[in-house]
C-alpha positions as CSV (number, residue, x, y, z in Angstrom):
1,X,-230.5,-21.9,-62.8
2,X,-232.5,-20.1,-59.8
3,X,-231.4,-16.6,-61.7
4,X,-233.3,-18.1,-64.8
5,X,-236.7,-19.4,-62.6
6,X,-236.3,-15.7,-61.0
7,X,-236.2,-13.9,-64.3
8,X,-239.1,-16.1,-65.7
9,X,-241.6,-15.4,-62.8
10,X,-240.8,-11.4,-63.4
11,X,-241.3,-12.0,-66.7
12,X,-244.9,-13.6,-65.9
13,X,-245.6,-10.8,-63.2
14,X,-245.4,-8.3,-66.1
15,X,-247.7,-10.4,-68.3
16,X,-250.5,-10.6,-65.4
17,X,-250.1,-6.8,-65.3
18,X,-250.8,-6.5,-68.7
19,X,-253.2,-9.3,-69.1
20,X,-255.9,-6.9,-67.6
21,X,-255.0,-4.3,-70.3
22,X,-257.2,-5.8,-73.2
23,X,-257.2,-6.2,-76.7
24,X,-258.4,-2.8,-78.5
25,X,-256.9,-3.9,-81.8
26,X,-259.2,-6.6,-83.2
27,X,-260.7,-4.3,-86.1
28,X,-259.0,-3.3,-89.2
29,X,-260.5,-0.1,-91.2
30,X,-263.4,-2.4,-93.1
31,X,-264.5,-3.2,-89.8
32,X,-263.6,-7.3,-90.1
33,X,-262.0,-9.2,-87.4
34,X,-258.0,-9.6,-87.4
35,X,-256.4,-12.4,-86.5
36,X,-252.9,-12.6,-86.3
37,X,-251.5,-16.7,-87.0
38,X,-248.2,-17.9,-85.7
39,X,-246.0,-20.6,-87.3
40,X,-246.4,-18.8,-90.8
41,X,-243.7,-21.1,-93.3
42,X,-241.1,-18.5,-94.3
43,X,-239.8,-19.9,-97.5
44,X,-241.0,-19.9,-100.8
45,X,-242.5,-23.9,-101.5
46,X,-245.1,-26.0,-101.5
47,X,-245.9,-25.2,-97.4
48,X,-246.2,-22.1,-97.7
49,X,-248.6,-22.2,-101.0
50,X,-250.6,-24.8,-99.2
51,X,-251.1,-21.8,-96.4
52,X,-251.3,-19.0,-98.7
53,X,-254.0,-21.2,-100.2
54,X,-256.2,-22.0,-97.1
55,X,-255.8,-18.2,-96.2
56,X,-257.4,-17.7,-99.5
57,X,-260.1,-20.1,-99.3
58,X,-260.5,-19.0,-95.4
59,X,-261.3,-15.4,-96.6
60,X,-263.4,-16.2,-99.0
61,X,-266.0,-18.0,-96.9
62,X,-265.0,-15.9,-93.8
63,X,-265.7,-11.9,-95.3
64,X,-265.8,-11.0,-91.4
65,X,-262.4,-12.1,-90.7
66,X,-258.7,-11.2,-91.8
67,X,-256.0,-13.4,-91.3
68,X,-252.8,-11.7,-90.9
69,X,-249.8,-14.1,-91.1
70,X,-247.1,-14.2,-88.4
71,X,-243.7,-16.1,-88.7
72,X,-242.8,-16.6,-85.1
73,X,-242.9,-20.2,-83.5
74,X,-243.3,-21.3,-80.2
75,X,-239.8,-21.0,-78.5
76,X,-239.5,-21.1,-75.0
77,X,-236.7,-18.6,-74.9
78,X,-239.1,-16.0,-76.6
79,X,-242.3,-17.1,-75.8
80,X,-242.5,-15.4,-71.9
81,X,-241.0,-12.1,-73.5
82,X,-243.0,-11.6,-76.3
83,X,-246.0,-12.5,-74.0
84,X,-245.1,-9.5,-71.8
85,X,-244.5,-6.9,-74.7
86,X,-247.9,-8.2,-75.7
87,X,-246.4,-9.3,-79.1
88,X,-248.0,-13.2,-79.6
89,X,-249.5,-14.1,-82.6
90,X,-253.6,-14.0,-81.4
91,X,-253.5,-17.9,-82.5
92,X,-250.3,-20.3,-81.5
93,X,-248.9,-23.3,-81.6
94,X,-248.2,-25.3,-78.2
95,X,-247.2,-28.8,-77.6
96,X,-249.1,-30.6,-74.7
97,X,-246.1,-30.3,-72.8
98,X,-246.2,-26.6,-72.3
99,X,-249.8,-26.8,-72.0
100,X,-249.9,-26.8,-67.7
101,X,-247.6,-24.0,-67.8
102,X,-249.5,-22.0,-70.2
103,X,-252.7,-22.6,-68.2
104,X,-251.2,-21.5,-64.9
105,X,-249.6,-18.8,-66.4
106,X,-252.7,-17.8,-67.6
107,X,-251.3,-16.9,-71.0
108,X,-254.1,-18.7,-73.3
109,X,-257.7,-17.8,-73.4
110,X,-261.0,-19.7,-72.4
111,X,-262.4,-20.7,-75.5
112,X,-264.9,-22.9,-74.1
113,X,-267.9,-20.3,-74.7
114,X,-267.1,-21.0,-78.1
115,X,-266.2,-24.4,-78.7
116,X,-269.9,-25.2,-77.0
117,X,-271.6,-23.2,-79.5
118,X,-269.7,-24.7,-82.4
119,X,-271.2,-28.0,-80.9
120,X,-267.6,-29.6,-79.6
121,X,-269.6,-31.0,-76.6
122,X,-268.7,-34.6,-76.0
123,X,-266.4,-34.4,-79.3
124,X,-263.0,-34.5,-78.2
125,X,-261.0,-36.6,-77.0
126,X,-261.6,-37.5,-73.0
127,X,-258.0,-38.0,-72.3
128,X,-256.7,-34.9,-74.6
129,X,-259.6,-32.8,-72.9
130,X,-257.6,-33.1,-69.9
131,X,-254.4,-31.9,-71.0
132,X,-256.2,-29.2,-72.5
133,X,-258.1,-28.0,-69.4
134,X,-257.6,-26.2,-66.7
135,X,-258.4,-27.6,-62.7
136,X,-262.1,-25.6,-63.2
137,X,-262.9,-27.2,-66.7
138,X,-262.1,-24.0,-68.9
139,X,-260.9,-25.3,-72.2
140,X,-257.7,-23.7,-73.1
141,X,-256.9,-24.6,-76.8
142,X,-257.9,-25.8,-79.6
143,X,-256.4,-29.8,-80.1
144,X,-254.6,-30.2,-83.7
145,X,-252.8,-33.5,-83.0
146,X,-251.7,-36.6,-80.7
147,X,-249.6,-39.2,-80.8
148,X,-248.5,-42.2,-78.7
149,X,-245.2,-43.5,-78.7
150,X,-245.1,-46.9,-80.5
151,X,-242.1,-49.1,-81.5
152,X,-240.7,-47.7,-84.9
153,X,-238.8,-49.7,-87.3
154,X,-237.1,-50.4,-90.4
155,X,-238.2,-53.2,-92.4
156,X,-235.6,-54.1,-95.0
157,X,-233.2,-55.2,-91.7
158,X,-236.4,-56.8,-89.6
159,X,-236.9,-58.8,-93.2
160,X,-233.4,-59.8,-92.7
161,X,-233.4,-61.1,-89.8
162,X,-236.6,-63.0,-90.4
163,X,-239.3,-61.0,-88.0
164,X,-241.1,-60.0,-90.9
165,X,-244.0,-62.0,-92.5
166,X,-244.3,-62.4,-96.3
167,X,-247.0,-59.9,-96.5
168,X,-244.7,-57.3,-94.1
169,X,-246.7,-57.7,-90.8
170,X,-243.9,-57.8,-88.3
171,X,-243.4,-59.7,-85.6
172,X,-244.3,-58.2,-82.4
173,X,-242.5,-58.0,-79.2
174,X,-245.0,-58.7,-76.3
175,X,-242.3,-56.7,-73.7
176,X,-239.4,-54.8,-73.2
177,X,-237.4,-58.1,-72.7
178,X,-238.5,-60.0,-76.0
179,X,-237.5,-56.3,-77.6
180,X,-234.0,-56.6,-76.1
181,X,-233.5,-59.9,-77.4
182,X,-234.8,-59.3,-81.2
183,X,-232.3,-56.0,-81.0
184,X,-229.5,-58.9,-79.7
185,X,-230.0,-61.2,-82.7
186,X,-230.7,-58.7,-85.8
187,X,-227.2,-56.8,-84.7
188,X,-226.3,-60.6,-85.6
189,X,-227.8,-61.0,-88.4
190,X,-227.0,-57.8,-90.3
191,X,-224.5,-55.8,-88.1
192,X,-226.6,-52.8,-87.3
193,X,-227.6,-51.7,-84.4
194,X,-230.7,-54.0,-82.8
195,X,-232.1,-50.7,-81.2
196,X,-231.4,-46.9,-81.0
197,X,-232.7,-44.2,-78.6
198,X,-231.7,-40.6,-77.6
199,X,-229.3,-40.0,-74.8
200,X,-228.1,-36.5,-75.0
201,X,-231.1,-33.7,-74.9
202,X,-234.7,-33.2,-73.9
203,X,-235.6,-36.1,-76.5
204,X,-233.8,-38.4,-74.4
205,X,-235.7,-37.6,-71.0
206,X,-239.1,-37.8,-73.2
207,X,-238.4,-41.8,-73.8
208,X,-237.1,-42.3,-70.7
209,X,-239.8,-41.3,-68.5
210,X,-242.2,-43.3,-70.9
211,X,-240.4,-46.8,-70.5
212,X,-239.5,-45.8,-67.1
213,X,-243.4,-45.8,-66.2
214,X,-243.6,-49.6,-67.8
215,X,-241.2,-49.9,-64.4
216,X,-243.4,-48.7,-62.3
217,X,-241.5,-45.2,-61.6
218,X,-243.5,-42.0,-60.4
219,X,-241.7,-39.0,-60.9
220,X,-243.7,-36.4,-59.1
221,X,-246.5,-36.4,-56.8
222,X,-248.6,-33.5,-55.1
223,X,-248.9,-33.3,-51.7
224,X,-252.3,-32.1,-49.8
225,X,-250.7,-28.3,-49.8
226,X,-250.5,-28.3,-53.2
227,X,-246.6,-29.1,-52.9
228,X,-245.1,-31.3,-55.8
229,X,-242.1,-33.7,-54.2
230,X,-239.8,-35.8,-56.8
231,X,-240.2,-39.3,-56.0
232,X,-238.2,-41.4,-58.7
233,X,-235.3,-42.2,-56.5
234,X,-237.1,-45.3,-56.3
235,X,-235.3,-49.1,-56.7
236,X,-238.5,-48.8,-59.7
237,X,-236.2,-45.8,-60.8
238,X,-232.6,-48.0,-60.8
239,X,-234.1,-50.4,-62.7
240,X,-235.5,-48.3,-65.1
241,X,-231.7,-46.9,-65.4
242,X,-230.1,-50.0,-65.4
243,X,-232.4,-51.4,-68.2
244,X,-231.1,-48.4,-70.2
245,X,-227.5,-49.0,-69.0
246,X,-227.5,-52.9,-70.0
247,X,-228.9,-52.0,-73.8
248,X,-224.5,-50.7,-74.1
249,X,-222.4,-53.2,-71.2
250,X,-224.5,-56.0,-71.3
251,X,-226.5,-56.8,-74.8
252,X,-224.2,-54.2,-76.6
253,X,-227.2,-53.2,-79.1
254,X,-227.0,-49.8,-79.3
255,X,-225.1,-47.8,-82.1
256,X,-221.4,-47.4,-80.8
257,X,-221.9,-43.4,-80.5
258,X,-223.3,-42.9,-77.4
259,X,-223.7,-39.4,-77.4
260,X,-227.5,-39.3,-79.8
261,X,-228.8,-36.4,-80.2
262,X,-232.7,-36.2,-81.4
263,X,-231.3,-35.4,-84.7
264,X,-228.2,-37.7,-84.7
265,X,-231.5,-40.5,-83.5
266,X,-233.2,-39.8,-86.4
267,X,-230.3,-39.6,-88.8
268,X,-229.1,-43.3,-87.6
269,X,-232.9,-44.3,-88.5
270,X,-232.9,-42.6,-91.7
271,X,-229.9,-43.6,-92.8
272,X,-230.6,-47.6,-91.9
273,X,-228.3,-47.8,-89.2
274,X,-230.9,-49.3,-86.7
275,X,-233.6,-51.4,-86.7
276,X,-235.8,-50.4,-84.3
277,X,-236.7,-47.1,-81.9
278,X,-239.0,-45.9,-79.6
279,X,-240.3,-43.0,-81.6
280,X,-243.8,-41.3,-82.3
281,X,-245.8,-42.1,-85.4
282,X,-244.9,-39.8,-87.0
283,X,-241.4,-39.9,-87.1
284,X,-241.6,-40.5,-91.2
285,X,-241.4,-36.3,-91.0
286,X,-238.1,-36.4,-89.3
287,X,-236.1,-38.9,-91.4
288,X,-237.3,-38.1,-95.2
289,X,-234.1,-35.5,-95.5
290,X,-231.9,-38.5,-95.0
291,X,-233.2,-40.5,-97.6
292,X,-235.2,-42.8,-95.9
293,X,-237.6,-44.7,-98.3
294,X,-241.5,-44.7,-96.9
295,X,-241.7,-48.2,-98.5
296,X,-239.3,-49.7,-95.2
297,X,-241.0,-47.5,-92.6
298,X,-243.3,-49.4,-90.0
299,X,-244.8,-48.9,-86.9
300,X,-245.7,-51.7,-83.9
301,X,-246.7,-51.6,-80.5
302,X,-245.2,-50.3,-77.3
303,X,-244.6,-53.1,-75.7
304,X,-244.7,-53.4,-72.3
305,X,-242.4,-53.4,-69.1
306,X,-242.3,-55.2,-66.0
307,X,-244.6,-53.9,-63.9
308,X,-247.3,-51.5,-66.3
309,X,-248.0,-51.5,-69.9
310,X,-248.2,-48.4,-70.6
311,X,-248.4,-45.8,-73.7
312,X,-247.2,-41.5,-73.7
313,X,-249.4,-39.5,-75.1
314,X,-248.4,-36.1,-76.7
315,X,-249.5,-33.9,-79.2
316,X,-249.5,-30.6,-80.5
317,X,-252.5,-27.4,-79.8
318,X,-253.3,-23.9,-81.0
319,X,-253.9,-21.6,-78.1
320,X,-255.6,-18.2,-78.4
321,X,-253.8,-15.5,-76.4
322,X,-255.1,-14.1,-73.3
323,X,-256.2,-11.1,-74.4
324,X,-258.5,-12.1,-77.3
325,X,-261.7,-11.0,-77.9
326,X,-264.6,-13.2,-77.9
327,X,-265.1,-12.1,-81.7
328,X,-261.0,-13.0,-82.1
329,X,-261.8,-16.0,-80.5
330,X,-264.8,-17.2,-82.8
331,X,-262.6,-16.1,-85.6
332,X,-259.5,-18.3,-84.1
333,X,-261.4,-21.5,-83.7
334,X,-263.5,-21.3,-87.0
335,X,-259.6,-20.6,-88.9
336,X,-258.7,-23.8,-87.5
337,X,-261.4,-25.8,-87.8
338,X,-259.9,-25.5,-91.9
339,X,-257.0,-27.4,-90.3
340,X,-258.4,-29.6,-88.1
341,X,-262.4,-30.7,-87.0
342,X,-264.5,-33.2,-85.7
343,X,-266.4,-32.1,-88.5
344,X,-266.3,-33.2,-91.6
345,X,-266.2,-30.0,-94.3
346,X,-265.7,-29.1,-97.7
347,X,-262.5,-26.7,-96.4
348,X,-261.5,-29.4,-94.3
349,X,-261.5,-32.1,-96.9
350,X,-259.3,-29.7,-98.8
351,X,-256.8,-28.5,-96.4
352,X,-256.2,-32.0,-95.5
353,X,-256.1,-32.7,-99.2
354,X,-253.4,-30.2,-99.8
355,X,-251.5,-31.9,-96.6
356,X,-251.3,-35.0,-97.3
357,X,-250.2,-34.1,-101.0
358,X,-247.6,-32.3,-99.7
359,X,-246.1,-35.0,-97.8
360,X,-246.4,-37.1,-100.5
361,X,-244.0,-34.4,-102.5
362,X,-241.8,-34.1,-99.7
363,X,-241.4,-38.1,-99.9
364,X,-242.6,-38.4,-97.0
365,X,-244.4,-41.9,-95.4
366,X,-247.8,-41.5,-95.8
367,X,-250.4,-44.1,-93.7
368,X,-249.7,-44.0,-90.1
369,X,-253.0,-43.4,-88.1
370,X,-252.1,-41.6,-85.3
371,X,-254.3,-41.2,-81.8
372,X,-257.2,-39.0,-82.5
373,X,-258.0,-35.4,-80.5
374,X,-261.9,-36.6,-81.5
375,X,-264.6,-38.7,-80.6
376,X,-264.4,-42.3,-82.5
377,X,-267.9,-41.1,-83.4
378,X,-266.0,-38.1,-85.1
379,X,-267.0,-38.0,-89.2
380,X,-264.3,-36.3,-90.2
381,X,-261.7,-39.0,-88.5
382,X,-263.4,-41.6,-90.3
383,X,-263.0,-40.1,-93.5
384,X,-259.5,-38.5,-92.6
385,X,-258.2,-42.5,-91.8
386,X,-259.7,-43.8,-95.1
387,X,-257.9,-41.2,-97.1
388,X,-255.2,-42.1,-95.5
389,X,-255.1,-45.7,-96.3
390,X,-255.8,-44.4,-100.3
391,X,-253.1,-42.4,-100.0
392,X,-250.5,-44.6,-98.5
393,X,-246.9,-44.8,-100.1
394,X,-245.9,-47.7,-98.4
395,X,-247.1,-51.1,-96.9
396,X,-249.8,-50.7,-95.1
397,X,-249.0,-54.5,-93.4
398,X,-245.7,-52.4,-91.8
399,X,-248.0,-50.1,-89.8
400,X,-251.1,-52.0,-89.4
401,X,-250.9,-53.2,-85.7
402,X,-250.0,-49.8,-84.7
403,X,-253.3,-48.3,-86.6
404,X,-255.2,-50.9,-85.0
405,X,-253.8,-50.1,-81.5
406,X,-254.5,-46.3,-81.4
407,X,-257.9,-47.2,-83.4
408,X,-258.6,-49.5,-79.8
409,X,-256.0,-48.7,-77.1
410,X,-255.5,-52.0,-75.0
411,X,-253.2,-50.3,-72.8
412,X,-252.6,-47.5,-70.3
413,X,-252.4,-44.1,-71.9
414,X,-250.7,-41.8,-69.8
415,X,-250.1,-37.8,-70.3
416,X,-246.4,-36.2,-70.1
417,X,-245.6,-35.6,-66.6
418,X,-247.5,-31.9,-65.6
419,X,-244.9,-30.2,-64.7
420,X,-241.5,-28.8,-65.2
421,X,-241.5,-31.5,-67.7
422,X,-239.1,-30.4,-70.0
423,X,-236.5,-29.2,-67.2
424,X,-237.1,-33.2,-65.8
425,X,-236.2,-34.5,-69.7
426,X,-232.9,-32.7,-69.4
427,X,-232.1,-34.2,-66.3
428,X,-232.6,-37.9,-67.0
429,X,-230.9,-37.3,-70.3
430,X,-227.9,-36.2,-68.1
431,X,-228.8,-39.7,-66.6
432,X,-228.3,-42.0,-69.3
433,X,-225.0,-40.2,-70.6
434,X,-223.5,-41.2,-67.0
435,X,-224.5,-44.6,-67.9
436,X,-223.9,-45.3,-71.1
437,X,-220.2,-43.7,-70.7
438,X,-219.4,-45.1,-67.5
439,X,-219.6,-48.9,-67.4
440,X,-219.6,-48.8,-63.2
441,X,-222.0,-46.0,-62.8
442,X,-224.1,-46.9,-59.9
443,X,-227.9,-46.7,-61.3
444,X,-229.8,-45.9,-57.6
445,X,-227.1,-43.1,-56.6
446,X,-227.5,-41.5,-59.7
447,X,-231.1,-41.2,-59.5
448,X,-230.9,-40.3,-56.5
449,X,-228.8,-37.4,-57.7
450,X,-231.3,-36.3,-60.4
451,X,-233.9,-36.9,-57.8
452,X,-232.6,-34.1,-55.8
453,X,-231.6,-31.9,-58.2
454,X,-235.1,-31.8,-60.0
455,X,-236.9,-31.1,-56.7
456,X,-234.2,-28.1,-55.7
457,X,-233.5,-26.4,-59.1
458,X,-237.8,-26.6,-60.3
459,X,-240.1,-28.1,-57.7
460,X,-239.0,-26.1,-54.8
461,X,-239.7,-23.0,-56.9
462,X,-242.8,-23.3,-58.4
């Protein structure tokens, strides 16, 4: 472990050297701006027509700019070496949990300059600005999407088992407690599992810490010095593990395979194994390819825990590497303005379009409103929502109290943790596996385990 933190900050000492090297390729021969775009869709089908399209269209109205396409995709096992042989793609992808180290690596580029000039001011989001931003304000990508985690479910089994009204609103659990006991008594009523969630990678650690919150956990503070100490060895932190832990010993509600993957947790949804999971909304993308029809999908509340209601908030970003040019940069932001805007375009409206049809070819569930990177006073989220609800493939009653929430949050919305999140996701993951395998595990010694272990193996390096 510390020979991998050793060989990462090398790896970032060679990237600061080069950082101060430039970009001197920006220009083809015709004297237009290249762009180089990450996250290119490598087979043949209707994704990558939908690109090749927008490229088109992007050209067109852009004669200063060439797009050149670029297949790679964020990885972190790549992403710090191809940053130091100076080989990203000019513009990509990020999710907002690699955002802080991105920023303090200083491996995305101010586009601030830009983004004011485009008339972004007071346009996005307050609470995505600051996952986006570095401590001095500097705006370091471009926001393409956020979520909040919500409570997902399937609504053939919740009609089953009578928590579903006539016109498919369902009935909604006010806490983590009244969601226990509705997992207790549809397992009754149909024999499948009342509830399902992660347990055995990163995607496990990522629900945890959200319904640990709801317990009032912390799981890293900064000192004065700058110092970051764990501090979820907690009795907040046994209870959170011991809420997790009772779901198998005690209410027996989970499926009987305790080792769930994120892709065996999405399979068990998709296949109509469970009723009901702690997912983001849009988690109709992750279960289409088993079969799952959009017509049972919902989407309800978070609700809350014992001592905080409280909601995640993730999403997805475009950065533009370090080394851009200002022109590369203007060229970056106005390509994905196509994709994603607070204003409400001709190319947008077509891009978006082209998305949704897709999805809708793909089968997959089309209607979920999802937390917006804008401004409520944003046209083209008005307009994008609308088309949504045309659109829909499904009951729009299954997802409506979730729309209405992220339309009017009446909750806490709390960012992923800031740092060394994903090493922390693999450790509580490890967590839960004790617990769910081990019906005497002792919940305070082992986060008091995992407490030490995060702060020696990541916090004491950084």
């Amino acid at each position: 472990m510390k020979r991998t933190i050793a060989m990462v900050m090398a790896v970032l000492l060679m990237v600061s050297m080069l950082a101060g090297c430039g970009n001197t390729n920006d220009k083809n021969d015709k004297g237009q701006t290249m762009i180089s775009v990450g996250s290119w869709p490598t087979k043949e089908g209707l994704e990558l027509d939908a690109m090749n399209a927008r490229k088109d269209r992007f050209e067109t109205d852009n004669a200063d700019v060439e797009i050149v396409p670029d297949e790679w995709k964020f990885d972190r096992r790549t992403f710090y070496a191809k940053a130091a042989g100076n080989q990203l793609p000019t513009v990509y992808y990020a999710g907002f949990t690699e955002m802080a180290e991105i920023i303090s690596s200083e491996l995305s580029a101010d586009i601030s300059n830009v983004l004011k000039k485009r008339g972004y001011d007071g346009m996005i989001n307050p609470a995505v600005l600051k996952a986006i931003s570095n401590d001095d304000g500097e705006i370091k990508s471009f926001p393409m999407f956020a979520y909040t985690l919500g409570l997902a479910f399937n609504a053939d089994l919740l009609k089953q088992a009578g928590y579903l009204a006539e016109d498919g609103t369902p009935h909604q659990p006010a806490s983590l407690d009244e969601m226990v006991e509705m997992a207790i008594d549809i397992k009754a009523k149909t024999g499948k599992a009342g509830l399902v969630l992660p347990s055995a990678d990163n995607g496990a650690g990522w629900i945890f810490t959200a319904l640990a919150w709801s317990f009032g956990v912390d799981f890293m503070e900064k000192d004065e010095n700058g110092k970051w100490h764990a501090t979820f060895n907690t009795p907040e932190g046994a209870a959170a593990l011991q809420w997790y832990k009772d779901l198998k010993w005690k209410h027996d509600v989970i499926p009987a395979n305790t080792l769930v993957t994120t892709e065996e947790w999405n399979r068990i949804m998709g296949s109509d194994n469970a009723a009901m999971s702690i997912n983001s909304g849009d988690w109709a993308k992750k279960v289409v390819k088993f079969g799952f029809d959009p017509k049972k999908l919902g989407m309800m509340v978070m609700p809350a825990g014992p001592k905080r209601h409280v909601v995640l908030l993730g999403g997805d970003v475009q950065c533009l590497r370090n080394d851009s040019t200002e022109d590369q940069i203007d060229a970056g932001v106005r390509w994905l303005e196509t994709a994603n805007s607070f204003k409400l375009t001709e190319d947008y409206k077509k891009t978006t379009e082209d998305a949704i049809k897709t999805q809708l070819d793909m089968k997959q569930h089309v209607g979920v409103h999802n937390m917006s990177v804008w401004s409520s006073e944003s046209e083209s989220l008005q307009w994008y929502n609308q088309y949504l609800d045309d659109q829909t493939n499904g009951n729009p009653n299954h997802v409506r109290l979730y729309n209405e929430f992220v339309a009017n949050p009446t909750c806490e919305i709390q960012a992923e943790e800031p740092v060394c999140c994903q090493q922390l996701y693999g450790i509580l993951a490890g967590c839960i596996q004790e617990v769910w395998t081990n019906q005497d595990a002792d919940c305070a010694a082992i986060m008091e385990k995992a407490n030490a272990e995060f702060q020696r193996d990541y916090l004491d390096t950084l």
